[in-house]
DOROVEX-202738 format. One line per field, with one value per residue (C-alpha): x negated, y, z negated; residue in three letters. Coordinates in nm, 3 decimals. Layout:
<sites>
east = c(X;...);
north = c(Y;...);
up = c(Z;...);
type = c(Ala;...);
</sites>
This chain:
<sites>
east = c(-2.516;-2.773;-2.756;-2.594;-2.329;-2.261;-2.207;-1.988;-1.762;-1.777;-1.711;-1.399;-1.325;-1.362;-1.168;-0.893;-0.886;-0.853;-0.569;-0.412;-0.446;-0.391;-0.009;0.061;-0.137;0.180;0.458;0.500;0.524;0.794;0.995;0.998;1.136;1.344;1.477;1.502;1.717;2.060;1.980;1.704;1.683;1.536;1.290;1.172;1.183;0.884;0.725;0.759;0.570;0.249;0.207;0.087;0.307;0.016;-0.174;0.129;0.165;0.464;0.668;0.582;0.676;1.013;1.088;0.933;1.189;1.479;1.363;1.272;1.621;1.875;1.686;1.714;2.079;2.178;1.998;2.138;1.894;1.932;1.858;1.781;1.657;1.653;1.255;1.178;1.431;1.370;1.043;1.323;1.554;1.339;1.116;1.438;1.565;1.786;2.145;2.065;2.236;1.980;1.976;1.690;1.810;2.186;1.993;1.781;2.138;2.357;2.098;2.069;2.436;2.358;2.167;2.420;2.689;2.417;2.416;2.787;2.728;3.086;3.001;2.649;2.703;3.037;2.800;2.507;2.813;2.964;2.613;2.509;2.834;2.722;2.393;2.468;2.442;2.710;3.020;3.023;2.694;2.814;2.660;2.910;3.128;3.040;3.031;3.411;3.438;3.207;3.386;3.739;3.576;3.429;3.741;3.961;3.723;3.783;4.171;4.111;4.393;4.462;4.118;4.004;4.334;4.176;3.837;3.983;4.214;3.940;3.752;4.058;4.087;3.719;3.730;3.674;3.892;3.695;3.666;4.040;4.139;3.916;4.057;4.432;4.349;4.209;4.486;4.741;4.534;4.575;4.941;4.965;4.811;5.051;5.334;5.423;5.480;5.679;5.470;5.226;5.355;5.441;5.090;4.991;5.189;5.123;4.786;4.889;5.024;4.653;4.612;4.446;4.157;4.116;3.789;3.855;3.745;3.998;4.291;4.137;4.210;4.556;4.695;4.555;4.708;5.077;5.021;4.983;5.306;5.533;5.375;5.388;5.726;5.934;5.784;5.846;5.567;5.598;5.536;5.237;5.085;5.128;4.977;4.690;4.603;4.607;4.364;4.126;4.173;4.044;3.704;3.613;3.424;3.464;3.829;3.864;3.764;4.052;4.327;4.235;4.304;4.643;4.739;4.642;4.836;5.161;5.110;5.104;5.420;5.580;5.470;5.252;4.975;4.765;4.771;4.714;4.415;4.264;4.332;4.087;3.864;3.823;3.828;3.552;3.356;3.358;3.344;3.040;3.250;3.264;3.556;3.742;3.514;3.705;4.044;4.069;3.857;4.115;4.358;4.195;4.164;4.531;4.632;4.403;4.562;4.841;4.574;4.563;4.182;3.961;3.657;3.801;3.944;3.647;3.452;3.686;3.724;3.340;3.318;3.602;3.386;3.073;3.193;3.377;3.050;2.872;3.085;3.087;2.704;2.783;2.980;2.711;2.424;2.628;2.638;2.293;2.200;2.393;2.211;1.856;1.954;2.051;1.768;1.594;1.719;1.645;1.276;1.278;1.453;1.172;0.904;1.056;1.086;0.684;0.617;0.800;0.626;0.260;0.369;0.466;0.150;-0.070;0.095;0.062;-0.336;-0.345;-0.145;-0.398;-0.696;-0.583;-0.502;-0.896;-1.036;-0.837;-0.885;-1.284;-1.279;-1.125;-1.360;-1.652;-1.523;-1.472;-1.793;-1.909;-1.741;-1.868;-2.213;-2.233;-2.060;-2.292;-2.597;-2.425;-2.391;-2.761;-2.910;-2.659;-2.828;-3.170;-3.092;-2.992;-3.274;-3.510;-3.301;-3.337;-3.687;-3.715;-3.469;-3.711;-3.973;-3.732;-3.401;-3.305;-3.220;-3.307;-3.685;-3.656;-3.668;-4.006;-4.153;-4.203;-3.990;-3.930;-3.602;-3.548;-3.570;-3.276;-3.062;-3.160;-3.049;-2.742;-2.619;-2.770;-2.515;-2.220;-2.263;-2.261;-1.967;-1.826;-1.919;-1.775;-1.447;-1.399;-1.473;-1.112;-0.725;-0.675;-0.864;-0.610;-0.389;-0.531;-0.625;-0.234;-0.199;-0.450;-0.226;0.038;0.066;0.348;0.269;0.575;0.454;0.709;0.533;0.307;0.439;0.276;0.129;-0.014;-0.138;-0.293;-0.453;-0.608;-0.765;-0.908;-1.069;-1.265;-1.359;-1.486;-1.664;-1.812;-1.910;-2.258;-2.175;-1.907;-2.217;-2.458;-2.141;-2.076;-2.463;-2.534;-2.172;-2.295;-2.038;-1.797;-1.581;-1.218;-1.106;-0.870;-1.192;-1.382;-1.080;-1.124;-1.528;-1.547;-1.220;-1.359;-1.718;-1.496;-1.404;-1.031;-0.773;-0.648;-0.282;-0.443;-0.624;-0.295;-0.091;-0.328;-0.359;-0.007;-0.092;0.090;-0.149;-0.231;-0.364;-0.513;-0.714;-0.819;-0.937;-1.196;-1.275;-1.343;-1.544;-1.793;-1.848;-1.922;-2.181;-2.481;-2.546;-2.754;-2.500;-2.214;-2.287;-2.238;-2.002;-1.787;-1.924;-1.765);
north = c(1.081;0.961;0.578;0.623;0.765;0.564;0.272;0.436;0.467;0.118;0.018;0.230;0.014;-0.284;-0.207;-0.097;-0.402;-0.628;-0.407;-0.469;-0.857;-0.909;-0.918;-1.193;-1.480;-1.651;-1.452;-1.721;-2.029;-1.826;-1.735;-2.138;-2.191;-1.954;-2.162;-2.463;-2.259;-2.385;-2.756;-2.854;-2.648;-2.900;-2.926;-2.587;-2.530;-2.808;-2.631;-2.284;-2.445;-2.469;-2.136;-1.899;-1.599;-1.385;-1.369;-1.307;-0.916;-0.709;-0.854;-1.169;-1.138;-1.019;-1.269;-1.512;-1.435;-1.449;-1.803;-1.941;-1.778;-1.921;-2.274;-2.295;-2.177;-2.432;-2.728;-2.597;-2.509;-2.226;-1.895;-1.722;-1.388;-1.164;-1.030;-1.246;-1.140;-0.748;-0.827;-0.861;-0.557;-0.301;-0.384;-0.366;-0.012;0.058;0.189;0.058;-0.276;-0.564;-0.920;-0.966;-0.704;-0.805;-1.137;-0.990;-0.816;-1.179;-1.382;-1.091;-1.141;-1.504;-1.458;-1.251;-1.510;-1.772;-1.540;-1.447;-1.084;-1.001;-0.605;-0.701;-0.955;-0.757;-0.474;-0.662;-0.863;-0.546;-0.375;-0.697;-0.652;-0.323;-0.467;-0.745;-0.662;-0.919;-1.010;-1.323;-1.455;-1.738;-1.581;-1.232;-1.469;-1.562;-1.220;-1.247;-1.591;-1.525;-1.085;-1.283;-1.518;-1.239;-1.014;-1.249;-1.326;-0.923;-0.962;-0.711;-0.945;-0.721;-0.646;-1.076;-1.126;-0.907;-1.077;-1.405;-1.274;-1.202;-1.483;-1.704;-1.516;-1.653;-2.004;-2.329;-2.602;-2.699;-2.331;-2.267;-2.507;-2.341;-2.012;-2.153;-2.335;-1.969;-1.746;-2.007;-1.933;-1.555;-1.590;-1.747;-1.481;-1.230;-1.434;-1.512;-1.903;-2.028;-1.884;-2.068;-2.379;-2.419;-2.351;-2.612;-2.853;-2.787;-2.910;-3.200;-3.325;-3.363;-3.541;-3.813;-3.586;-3.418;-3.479;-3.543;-3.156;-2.988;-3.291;-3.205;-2.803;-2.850;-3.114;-2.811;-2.557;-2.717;-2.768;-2.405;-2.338;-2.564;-2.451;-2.096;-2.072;-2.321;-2.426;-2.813;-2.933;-3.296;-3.220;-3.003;-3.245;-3.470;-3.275;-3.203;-3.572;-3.623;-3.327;-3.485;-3.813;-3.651;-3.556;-3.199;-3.131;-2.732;-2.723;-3.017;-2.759;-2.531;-2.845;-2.956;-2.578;-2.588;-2.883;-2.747;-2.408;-2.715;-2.881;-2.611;-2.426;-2.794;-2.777;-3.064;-2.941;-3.250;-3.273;-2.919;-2.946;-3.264;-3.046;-2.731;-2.967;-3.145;-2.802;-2.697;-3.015;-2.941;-2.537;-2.334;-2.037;-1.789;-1.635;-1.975;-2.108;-1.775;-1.840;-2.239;-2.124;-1.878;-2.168;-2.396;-2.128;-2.018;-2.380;-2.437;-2.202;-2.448;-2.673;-2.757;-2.852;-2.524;-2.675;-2.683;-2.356;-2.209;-2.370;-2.181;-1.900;-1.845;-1.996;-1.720;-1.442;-1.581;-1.573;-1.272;-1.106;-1.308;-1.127;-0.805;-0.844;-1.022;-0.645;-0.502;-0.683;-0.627;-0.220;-0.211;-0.445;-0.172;0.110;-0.117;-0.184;0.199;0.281;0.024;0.160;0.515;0.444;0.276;0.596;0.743;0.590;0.615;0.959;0.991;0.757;0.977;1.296;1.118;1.086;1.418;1.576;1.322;1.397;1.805;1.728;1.564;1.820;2.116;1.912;1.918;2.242;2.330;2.162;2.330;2.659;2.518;2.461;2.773;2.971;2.773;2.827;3.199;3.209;3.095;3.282;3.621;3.491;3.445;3.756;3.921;3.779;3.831;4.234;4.225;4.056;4.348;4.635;4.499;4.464;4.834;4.953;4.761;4.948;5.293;5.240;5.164;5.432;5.658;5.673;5.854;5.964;5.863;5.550;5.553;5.580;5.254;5.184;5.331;5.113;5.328;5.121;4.752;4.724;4.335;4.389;4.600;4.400;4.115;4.318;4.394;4.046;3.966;4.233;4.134;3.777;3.877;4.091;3.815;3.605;3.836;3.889;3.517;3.509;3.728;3.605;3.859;3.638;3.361;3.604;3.646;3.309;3.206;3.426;3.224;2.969;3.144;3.331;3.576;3.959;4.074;4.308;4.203;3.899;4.092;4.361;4.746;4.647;4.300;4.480;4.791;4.534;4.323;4.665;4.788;4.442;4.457;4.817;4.738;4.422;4.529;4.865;4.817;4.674;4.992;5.238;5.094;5.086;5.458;5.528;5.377;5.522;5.911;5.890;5.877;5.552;5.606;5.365;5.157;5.063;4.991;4.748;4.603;4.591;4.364;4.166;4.121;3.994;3.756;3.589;3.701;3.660;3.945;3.868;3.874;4.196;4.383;4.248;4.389;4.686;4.742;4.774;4.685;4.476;4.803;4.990;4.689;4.693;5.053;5.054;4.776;4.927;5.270;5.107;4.942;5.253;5.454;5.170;5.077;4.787;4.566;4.623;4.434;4.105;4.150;4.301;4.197;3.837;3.658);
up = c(0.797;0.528;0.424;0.068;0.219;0.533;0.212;0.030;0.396;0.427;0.072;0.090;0.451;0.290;-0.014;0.274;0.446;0.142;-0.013;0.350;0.321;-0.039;-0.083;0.246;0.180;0.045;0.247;0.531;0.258;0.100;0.418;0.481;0.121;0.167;0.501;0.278;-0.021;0.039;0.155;-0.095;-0.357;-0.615;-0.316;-0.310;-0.639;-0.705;-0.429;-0.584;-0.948;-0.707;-0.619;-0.873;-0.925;-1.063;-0.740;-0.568;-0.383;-0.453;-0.165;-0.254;-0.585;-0.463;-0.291;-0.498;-0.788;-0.526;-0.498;-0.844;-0.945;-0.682;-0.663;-1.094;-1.078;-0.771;-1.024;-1.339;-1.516;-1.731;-1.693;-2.061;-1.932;-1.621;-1.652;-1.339;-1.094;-1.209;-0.992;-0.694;-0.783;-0.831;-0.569;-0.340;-0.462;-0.155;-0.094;0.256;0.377;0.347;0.306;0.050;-0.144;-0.178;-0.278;-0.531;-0.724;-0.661;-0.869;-1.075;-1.150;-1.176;-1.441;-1.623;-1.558;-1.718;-2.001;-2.014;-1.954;-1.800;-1.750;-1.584;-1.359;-1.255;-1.148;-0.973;-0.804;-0.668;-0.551;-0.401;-0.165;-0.084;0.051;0.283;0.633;0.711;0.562;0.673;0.452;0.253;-0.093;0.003;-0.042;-0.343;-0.502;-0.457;-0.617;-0.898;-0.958;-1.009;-1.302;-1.453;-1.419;-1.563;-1.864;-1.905;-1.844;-1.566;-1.389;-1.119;-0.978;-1.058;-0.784;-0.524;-0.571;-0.516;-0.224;-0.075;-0.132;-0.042;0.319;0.439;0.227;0.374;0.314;-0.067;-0.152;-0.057;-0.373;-0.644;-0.503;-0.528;-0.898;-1.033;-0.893;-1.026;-1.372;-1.323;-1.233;-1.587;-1.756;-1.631;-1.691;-1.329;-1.460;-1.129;-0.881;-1.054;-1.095;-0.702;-0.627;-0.892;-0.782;-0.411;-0.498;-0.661;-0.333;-0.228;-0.533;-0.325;-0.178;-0.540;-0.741;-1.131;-1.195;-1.002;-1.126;-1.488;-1.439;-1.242;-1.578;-1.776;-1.619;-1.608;-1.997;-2.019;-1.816;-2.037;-2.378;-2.307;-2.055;-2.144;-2.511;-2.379;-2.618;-2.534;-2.187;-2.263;-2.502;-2.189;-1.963;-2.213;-2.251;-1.855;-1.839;-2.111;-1.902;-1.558;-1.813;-1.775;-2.054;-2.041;-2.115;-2.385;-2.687;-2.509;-2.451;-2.838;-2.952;-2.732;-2.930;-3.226;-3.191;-3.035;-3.385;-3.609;-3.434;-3.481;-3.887;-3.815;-4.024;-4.037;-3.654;-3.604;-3.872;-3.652;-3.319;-3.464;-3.584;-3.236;-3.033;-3.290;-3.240;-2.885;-2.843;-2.723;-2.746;-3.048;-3.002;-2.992;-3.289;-3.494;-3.389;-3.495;-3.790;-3.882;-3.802;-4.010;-4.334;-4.335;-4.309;-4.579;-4.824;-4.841;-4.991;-5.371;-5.286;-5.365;-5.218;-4.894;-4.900;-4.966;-4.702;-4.454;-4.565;-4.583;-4.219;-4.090;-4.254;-4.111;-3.772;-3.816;-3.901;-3.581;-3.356;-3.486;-3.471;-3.126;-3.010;-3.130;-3.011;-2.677;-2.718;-2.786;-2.506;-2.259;-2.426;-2.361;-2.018;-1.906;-2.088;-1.888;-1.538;-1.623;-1.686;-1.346;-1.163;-1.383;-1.226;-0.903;-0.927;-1.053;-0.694;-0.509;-0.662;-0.625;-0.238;-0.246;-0.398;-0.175;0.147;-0.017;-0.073;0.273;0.448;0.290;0.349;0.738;0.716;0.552;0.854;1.086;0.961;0.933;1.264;1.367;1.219;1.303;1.656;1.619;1.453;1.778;1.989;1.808;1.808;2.212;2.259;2.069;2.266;2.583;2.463;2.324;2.684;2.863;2.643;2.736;3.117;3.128;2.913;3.197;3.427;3.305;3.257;3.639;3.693;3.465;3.695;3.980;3.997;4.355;4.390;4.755;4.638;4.597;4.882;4.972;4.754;4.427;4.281;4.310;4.459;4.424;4.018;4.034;4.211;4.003;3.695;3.842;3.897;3.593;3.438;3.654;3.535;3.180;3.212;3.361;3.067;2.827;2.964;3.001;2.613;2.596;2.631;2.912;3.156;3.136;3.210;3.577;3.593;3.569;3.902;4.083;4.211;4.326;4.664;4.498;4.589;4.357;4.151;3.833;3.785;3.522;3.267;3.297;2.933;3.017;3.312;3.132;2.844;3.166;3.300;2.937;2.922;3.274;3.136;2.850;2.943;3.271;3.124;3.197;3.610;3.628;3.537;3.797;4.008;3.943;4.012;4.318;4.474;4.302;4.073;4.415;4.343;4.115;3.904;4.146;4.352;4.063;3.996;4.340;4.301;3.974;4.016;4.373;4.188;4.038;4.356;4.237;4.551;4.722;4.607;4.252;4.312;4.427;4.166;3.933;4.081;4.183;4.550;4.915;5.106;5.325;5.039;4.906;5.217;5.286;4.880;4.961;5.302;5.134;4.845;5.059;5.218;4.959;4.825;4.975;5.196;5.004;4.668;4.917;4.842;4.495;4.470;4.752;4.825;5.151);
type = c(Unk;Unk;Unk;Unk;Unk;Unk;Unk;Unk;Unk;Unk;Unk;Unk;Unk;Unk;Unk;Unk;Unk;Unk;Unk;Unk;Unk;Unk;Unk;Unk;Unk;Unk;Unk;Unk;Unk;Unk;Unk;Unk;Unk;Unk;Unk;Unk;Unk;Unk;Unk;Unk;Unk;Unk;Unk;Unk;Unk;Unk;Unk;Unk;Unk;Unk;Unk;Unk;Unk;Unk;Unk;Unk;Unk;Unk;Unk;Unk;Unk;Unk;Unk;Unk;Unk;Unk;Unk;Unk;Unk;Unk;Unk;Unk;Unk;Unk;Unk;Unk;Unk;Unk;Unk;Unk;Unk;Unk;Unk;Unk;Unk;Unk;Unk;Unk;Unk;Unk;Unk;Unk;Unk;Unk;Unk;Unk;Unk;Unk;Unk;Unk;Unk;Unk;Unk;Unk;Unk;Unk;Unk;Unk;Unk;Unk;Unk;Unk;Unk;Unk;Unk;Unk;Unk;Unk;Unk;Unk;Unk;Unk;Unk;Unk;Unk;Unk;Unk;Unk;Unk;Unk;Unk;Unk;Unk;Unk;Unk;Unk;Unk;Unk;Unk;Unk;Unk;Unk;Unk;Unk;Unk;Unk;Unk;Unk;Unk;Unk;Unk;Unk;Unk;Unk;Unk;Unk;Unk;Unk;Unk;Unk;Unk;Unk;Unk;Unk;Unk;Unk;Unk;Unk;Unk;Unk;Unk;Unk;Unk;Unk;Unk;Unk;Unk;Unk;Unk;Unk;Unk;Unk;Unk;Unk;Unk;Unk;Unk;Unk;Unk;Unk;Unk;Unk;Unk;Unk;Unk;Unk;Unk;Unk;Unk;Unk;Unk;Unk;Unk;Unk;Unk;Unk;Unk;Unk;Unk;Unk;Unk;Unk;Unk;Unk;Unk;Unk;Unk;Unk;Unk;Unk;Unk;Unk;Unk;Unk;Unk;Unk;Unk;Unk;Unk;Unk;Unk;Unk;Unk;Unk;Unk;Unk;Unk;Unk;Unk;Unk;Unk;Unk;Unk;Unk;Unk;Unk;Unk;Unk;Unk;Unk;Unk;Unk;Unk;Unk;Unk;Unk;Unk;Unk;Unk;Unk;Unk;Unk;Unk;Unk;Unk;Unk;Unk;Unk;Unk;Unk;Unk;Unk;Unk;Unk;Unk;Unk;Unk;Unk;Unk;Unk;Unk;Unk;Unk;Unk;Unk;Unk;Unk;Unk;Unk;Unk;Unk;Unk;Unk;Unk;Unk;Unk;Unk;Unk;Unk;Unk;Unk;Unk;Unk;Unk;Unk;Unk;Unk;Unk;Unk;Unk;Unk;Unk;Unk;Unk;Unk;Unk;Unk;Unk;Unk;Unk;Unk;Unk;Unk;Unk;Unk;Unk;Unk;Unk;Unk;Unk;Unk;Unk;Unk;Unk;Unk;Unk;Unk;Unk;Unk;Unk;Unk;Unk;Unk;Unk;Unk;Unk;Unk;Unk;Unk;Unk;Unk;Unk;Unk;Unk;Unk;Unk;Unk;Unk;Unk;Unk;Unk;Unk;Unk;Unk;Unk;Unk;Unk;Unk;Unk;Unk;Unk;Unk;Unk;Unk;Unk;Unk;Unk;Unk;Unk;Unk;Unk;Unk;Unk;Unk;Unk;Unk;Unk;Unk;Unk;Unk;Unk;Unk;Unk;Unk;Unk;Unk;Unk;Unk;Unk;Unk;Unk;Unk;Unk;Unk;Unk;Unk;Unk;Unk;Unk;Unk;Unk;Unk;Unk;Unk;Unk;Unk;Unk;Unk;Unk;Unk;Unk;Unk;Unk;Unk;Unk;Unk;Unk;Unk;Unk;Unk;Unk;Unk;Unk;Unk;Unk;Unk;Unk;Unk;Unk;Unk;Unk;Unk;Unk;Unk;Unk;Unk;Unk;Unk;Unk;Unk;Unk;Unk;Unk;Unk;Unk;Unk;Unk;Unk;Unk;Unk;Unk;Unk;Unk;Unk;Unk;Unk;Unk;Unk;Unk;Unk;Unk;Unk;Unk;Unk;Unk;Unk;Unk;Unk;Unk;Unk;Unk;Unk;Unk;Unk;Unk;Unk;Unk;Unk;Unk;Unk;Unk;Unk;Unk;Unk;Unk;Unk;Unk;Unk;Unk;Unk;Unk;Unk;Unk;Unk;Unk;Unk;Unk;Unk;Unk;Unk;Unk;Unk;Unk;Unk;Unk;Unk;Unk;Unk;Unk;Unk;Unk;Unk;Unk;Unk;Unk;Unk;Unk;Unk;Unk;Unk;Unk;Unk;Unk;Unk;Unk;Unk;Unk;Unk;Unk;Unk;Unk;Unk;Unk;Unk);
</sites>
């Protein structure tokens, strides 16, 4: 392995490591945060301004967002757009219950309720719901409490009762009222006014343990009931003013409106006039800055004073146009948004193809080296087989040129020729053979036999059997024609069998098998065989 090289391995190492390392270095800060979320959530979110998001990995981020979100919602603070926790939910893009990713879709609907998107929030709500692994996590909960506001700001009064139902069913004792003071409001809607009133005034016998918000809601509720049930407008109006008492500010503009719409069914036109005015004064909403606009313009056609007239009239249109342009703004926010989530199945779907096509490249790249290997290997194999054939072809030509010199091989023995050499040459060529047949599949057959003392014939098929013989032929060719020399061309092929499988140190149980012979034949085969060969060939053929 040259230097330059052996650098760029460890440059590619070290690049490895640091990608491993790089997204934790804030992960266990976080997780303690995260601990701290619902007890001091001012606390952690000073803590969250010292760490800096951009160094942050994508887990980190994830979580990070999770964070920043829920601890600027449980301040109130506001939350003007939903780029920070889209780190969080598409980072957790799972249909898969878990915890961080339920989290990541309820302060995604946070956000929405921040903004006042009804549609999103009521989506993010529902697939957060989906995600918890338990239903008893406080912020499941939640979901339910926060899907029945945002139903009934859609009038969608059936499914905004099942959400608080549900919500009611798993409430403690503080939750249990804001679930009874909501349904009490839905009950209204639908016109279910005596239901509603008993639950109302079932929480007025608490009165004592009551903050001023819930009071405020309950006086403004029972004003509802007796201006819209029993038209008792001097009740209402009283109701109304013990509701502004108690001091929530988010239902004043709606009490003044009330009292407005009281006065103007009464023909109290100056009232009703102050009423609008005050519930303008007041209002963050559009929709209710149109309809005590639109108040205030018919009652101003009764006016001999142009000025003012005109001032409302061109206020109605204005608004009329800010919430067409409102709708709109709306539609084409949806459109942004799916277009939004497509792009991120989009890139999902280009992730999941780039793991695809990597795990492809890796999978063929295995594959190569396999294959590489293989045929390095066989390469290898063809190579020493054909040494082993070349050394075999030299050993006989040796021996024919010994042999040249007389054609008995019992000359030999007289010393005319050197005797030793040849039976050298023939264990040289028996351990050749040997090699060679080893270098084939058909010697694990045999080898498989080894360790069993069996002597049933069936424990080999006739073609395994006739493939294992062809082998030893055609390996041991060169051992079979000194065999077939020194025995005068005497021996068959069975005792051929027995000679080189006998070479081979092979077992007797082997042999037979092989062979397909009783242990009797076996035995006068190897007896005949050694006869017909002479002495000083035994031990290499038959070794003890």
């Amino acid at each position: 392995m040259t230097t330059r090289f052996r650098t760029v391995i460890y440059l590619l190492l070290l690049a490895t490591l640091c990608m491993g390392c790089g997204g934790h270095g804030h992960m266990r800060q976080l997780e303690r945060l995260e601990a701290q979320l619902d007890t001091a959530p001012e606390a952690v979110r000073l803590a969250l301004d010292s760490i800096p998001f951009a160094s942050l990995g994508d887990e980190e981020r994830a979580l990070y967002a999770i964070l920043r979100t829920q601890a600027d919602y449980k301040c109130d603070l506001p939350l003007t757009t939903d780029t920070l926790i889209r780190h969080a939910v598409n980072y957790y893009q799972t249909s898969h219950p878990d915890y961080r990713a339920a989290m990541a879709h309820y302060s995604l609907g946070c956000v929405y309720t921040e903004l006042g998107d009804n549609e999103e929030a009521i989506r993010a709500y529902l697939h957060a719901k989906t995600l918890f692994p338990d239903t008893t996590v406080r912020y499941h909960l939640l979901c339910n409490q926060n899907l029945g506001r945002h139903y009934m700001n859609k009038r969608m009064y059936k499914e905004s009762m099942e959400a608080f139902m549900a919500f009611k069913n798993v409430a403690n004792d503080a939750d249990l009222l804001y679930a009874d003071l909501n349904i009490a409001s839905i009950l209204i809607y639908t016109g279910k006014f005596v239901m509603a009133e008993d639950i109302l005034k079932s929480l007025l016998e608490q009165k004592e343990e009551l903050d001023s918000l819930y009071l405020s809601n309950i006086y403004f509720e029972l004003g509802k009931i007796e201006y819209a049930y029993r038209c008792d407008y001097n009740k209402a109006n009283d109701f109304f003013d013990l509701a502004i008492a108690y001091g929530e500010m988010a239902i004043i503009p709606l009490i003044h409106f009330f009292k407005g719409e009281i006065a103007n069914t009464q023909k109290r036109y100056s009232e009703a006039s102050y009423a609008y005015l005050q519930a303008l004064q007041y209002s963050s909403d559009i929709y209710l800055d149109y309809s005590c606009t639109r108040e205030l313009m018919y009652l101003s056609l009764d006016s001999t004073i142009l000025p003012t007239q005109n001032h409302y009239v061109h206020q109605f249109e204005m608004l009329y146009d800010s919430i067409s342009n409102y709708e709109r703004r709306t539609e084409i926010n949806n459109i942004h948004k799916e277009h939004e989530i497509e792009q991120h199945k989009q890139q999902a779907t280009k992730r999941i193809q780039i793991i695809i096509i990597l795990a492809v490249l890796f999978s063929t790249i295995i594959i190569a080296i396999i294959l590489l290997y293989m045929l390095r290997k066989g390469n290898k194999q063809k190579q020493a087989i054909i040494l082993l054939q070349n050394q075999l072809r030299n050993n006989q030509k040796e021996l024919h040129a010994l042999q040249f010199e007389r054609s008995s091989i019992n000359a030999y023995d007289k010393g005319e020729v050197n005797r030793v050499q040849v039976l050298d040459l023939y264990r040289k060529n028996l351990l050749l053979g040997e090699q060679l047949f080893r270098q084939s599949s058909r010697s694990k057959n045999l080898d498989r036999l080894t360790n069993t003392k069996e002597k049933d014939f069936s424990v080999m098929k006739n073609a395994e059997r006739e493939l294992i013989i062809q082998a030893i032929f055609d390996c041991f060719a060169e051992s079979i024609s000194n065999l077939h020399t020194e025995s005068h061309g005497s021996l068959n092929p069975e005792e051929i069998i027995t000679c080189i499988l006998s070479a081979m140190h092979y077992r007797s149980n082997v042999i037979m098998i092989c062979t397909l012979s009783p242990y009797s034949t076996h035995t006068s085969r190897k007896t005949r065989a050694k006869r017909k060969l002479p002495e000083d060939i035994l031990p290499i053929f038959f070794p003890e």
